[in-house]
Backbone bond lengths (Angstrom), bond angles and torsions (degrees), N, CA, C in turn:
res aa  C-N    CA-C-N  psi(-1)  N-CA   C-N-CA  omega(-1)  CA-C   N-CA-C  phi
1 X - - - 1.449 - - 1.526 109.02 -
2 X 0.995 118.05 153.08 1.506 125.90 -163.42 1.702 107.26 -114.91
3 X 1.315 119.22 118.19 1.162 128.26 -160.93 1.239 111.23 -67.52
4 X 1.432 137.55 177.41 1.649 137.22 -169.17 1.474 95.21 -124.77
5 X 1.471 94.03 100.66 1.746 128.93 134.77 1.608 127.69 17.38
6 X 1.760 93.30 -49.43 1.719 83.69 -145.46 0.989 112.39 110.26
7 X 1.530 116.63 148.69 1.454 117.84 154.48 1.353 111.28 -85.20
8 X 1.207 106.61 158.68 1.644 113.47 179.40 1.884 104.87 -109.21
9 X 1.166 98.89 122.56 1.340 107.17 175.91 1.549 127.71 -91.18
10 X 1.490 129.22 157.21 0.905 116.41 -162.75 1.547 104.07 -150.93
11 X 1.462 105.39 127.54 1.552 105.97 -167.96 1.683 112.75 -91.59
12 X 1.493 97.24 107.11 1.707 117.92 -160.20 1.538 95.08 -64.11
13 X 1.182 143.31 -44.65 1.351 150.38 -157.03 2.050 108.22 -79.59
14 X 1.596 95.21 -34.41 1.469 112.76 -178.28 1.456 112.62 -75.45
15 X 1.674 107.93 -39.45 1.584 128.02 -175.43 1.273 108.73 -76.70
16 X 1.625 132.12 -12.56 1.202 136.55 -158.40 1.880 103.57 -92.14
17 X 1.844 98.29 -39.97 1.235 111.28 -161.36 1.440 110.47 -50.62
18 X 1.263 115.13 176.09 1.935 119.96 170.66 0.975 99.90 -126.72
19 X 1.726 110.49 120.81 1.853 122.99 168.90 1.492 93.60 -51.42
20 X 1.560 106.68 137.75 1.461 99.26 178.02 1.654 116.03 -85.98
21 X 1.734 100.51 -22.38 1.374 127.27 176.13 1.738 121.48 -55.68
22 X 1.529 94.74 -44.01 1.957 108.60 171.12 1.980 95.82 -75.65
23 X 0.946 135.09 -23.02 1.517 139.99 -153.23 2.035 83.59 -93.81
24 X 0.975 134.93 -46.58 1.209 131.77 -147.38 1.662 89.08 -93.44
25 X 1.532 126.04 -29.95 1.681 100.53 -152.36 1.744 72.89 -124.48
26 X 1.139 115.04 6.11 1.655 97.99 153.25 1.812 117.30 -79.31
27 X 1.453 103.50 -36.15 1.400 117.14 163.70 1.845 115.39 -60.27
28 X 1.317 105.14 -29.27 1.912 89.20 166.75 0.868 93.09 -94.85
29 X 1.364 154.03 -24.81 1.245 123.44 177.87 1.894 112.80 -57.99
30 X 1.180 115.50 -63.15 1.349 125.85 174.91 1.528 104.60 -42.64
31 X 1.323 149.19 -67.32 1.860 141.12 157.30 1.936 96.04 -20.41
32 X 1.494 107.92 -81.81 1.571 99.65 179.57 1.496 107.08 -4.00
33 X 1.640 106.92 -79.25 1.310 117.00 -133.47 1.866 105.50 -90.15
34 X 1.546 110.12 -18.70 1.316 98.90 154.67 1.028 125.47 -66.09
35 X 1.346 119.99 -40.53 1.975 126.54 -171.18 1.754 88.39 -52.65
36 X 1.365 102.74 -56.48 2.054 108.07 -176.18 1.364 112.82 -27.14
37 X 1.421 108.49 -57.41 1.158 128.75 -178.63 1.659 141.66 -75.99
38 X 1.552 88.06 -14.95 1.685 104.94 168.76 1.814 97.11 -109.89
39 X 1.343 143.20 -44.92 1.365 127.00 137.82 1.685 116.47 -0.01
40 X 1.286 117.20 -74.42 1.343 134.18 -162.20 1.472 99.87 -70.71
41 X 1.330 140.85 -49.98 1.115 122.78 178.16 1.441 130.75 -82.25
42 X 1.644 111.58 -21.75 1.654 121.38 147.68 1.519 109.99 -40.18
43 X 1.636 121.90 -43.62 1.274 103.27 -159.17 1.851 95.66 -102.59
44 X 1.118 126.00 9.81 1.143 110.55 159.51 1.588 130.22 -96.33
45 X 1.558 103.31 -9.90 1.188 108.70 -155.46 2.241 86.11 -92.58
46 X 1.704 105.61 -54.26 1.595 107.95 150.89 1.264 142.26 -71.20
47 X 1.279 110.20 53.64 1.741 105.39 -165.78 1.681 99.91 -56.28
48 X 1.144 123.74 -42.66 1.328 122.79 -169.86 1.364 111.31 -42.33
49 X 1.381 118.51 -60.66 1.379 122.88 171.02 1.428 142.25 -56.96
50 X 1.574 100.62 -31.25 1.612 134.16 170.09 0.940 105.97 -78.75
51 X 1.553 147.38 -14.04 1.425 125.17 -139.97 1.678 112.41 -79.80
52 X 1.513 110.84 -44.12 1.436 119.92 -178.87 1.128 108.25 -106.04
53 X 1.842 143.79 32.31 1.000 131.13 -162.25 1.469 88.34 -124.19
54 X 1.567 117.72 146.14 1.579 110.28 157.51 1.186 124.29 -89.87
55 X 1.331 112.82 152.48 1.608 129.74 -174.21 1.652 98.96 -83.52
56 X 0.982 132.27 137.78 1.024 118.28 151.13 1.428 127.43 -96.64
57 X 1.712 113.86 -17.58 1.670 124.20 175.58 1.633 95.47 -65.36
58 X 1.093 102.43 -33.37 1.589 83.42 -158.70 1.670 97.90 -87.94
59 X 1.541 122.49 -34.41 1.678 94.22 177.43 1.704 107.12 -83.80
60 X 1.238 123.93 32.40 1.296 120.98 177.84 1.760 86.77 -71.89
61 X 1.600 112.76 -76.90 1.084 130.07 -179.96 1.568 137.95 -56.10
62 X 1.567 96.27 -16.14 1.575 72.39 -176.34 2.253 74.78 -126.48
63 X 1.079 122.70 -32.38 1.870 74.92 175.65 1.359 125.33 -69.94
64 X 1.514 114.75 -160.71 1.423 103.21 -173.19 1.670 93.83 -113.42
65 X 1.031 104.49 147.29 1.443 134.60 -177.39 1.708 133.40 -155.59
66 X 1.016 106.46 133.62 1.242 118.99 -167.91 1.992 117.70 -47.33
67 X 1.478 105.69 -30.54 1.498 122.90 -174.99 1.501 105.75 -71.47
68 X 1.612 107.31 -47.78 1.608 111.79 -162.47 1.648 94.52 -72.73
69 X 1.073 113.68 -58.90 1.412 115.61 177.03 1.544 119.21 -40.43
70 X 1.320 135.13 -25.31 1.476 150.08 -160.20 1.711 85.57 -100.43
71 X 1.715 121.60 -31.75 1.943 98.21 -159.00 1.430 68.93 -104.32
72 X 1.272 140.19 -34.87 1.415 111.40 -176.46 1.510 116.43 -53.48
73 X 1.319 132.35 -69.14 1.011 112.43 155.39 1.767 154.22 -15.07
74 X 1.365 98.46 -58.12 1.583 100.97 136.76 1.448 139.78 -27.30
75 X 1.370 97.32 -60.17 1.487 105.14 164.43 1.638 124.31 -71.88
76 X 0.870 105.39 -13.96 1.399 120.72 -167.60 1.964 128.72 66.14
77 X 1.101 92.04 51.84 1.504 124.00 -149.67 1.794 99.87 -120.51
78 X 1.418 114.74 119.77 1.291 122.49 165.64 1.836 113.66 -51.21
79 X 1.284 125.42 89.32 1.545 114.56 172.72 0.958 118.87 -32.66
80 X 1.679 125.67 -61.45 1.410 134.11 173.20 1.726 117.97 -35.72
81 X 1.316 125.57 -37.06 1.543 118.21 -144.53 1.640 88.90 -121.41
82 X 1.675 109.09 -14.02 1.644 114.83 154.54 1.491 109.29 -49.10
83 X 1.648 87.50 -77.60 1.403 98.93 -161.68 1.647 111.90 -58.51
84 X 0.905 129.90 -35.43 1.879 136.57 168.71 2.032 100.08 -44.54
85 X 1.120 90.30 -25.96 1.852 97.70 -157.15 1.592 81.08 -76.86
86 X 1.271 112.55 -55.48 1.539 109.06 -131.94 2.041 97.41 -84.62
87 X 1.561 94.26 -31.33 1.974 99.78 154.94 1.247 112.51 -30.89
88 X 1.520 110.02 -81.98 1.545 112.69 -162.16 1.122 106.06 -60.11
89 X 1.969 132.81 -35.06 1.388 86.21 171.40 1.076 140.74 -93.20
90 X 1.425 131.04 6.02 1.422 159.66 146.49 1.589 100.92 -23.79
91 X 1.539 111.34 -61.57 1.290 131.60 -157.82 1.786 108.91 -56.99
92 X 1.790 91.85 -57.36 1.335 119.36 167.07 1.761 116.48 -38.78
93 X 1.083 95.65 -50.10 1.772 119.76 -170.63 1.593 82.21 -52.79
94 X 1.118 81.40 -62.26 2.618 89.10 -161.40 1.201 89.33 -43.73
95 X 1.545 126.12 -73.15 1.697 137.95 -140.32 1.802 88.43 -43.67
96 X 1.221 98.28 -74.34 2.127 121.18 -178.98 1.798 97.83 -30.16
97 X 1.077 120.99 -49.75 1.579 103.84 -178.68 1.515 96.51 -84.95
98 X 1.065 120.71 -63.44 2.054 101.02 -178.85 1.082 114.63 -38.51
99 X 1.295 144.51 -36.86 1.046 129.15 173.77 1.828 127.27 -102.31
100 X 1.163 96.47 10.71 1.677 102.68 171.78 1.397 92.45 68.47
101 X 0.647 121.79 40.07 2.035 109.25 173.66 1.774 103.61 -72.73
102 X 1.006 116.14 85.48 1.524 107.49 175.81 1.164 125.11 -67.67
103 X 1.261 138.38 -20.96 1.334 146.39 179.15 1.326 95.63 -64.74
104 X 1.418 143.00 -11.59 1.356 123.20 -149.28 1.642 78.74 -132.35
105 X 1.497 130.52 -13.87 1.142 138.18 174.36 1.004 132.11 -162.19
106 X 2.191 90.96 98.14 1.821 117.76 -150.44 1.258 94.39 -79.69
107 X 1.523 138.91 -30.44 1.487 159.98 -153.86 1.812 89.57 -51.20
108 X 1.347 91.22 -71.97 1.199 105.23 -170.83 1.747 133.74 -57.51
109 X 1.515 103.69 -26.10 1.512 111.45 -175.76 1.429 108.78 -95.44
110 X 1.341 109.24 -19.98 1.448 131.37 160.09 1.509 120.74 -35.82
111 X 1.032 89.49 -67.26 1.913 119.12 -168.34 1.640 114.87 -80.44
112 X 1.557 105.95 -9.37 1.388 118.40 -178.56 1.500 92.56 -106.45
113 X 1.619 113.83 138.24 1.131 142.92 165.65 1.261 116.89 80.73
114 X 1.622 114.12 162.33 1.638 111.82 -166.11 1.610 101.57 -71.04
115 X 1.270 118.57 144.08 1.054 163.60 164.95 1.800 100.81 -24.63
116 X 1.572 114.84 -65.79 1.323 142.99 -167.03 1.815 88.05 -75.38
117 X 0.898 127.20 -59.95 1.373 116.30 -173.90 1.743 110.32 -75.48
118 X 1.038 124.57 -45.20 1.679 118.85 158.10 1.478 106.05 -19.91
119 X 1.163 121.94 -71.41 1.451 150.72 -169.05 1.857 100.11 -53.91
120 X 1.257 104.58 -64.52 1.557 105.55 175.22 1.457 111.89 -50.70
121 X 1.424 123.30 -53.10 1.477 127.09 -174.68 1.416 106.01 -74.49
122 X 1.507 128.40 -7.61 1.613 131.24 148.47 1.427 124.15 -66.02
123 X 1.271 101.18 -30.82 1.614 112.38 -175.23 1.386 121.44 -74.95
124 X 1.487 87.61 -37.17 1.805 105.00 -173.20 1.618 118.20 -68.35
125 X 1.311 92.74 -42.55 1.762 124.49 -169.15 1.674 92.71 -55.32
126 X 1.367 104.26 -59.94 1.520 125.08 -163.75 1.975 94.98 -67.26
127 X 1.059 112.06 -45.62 1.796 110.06 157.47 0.947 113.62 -23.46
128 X 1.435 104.42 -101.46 1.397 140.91 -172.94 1.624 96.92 -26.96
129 X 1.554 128.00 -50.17 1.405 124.92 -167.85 1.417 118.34 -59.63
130 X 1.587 103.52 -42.36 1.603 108.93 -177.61 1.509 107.54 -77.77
């Protein structure tokens, strides 16, 4: 039988603090993965221009490389289950413009068409309801 330990104590005030060091390269990580993510919708929205050019935001994050893996760590962050994360939503991003899903991108249906007719097809809708 295995004898009793002790309690193990735990300093609530020490456990509370924030490494400021994991706080800073969790923050490049997060820049990374927006640039990824504003990358990705530049090149969907211009494929013409994008088509044969490489990204480099976007294989920062999703190939594997020796750098991302080094701030993941930093952060104290699985590289692997980052980079898997930051794919699908990359992936997601593409699917939503191939398929025009506007609900998932108001930006865009917004910014298309005159202004005065938006407004008319608001007016009508709001008609038609009462």
């Amino acid at each position: 039988m295995v004898g009793f330990l002790g309690l193990k104590t735990i300093d609530v005030i020490e456990s509370k603090r924030k490494d400021p060091n994991k706080s800073l390269w969790r923050n490049v990580l997060i820049v990374a993965i927006e640039d990824a993510i504003k990358a990705t919708e530049r090149k969907c929205k211009f494929k013409e221009f994008y088509e044969n050019k490489r990204n480099l935001e976007i294989e920062y994050v999703t190939e594997p490389n020796q750098d991302f893996a080094t701030v993941c760590h930093y952060a104290d962050l699985d590289h692997t289950l980052v980079r898997s994360k930051v794919r699908k939503t990359l992936n997601k991003i593409e699917d939503n413009y191939a398929k025009k899903d506007m609900s998932e991108l108001q930006r865009e249906w917004v910014s298309q068409g005159n202004r005065s007719q938006r407004s008319l097809k608001l007016v009508r809708t709001i008609n038609k309801a009462m």
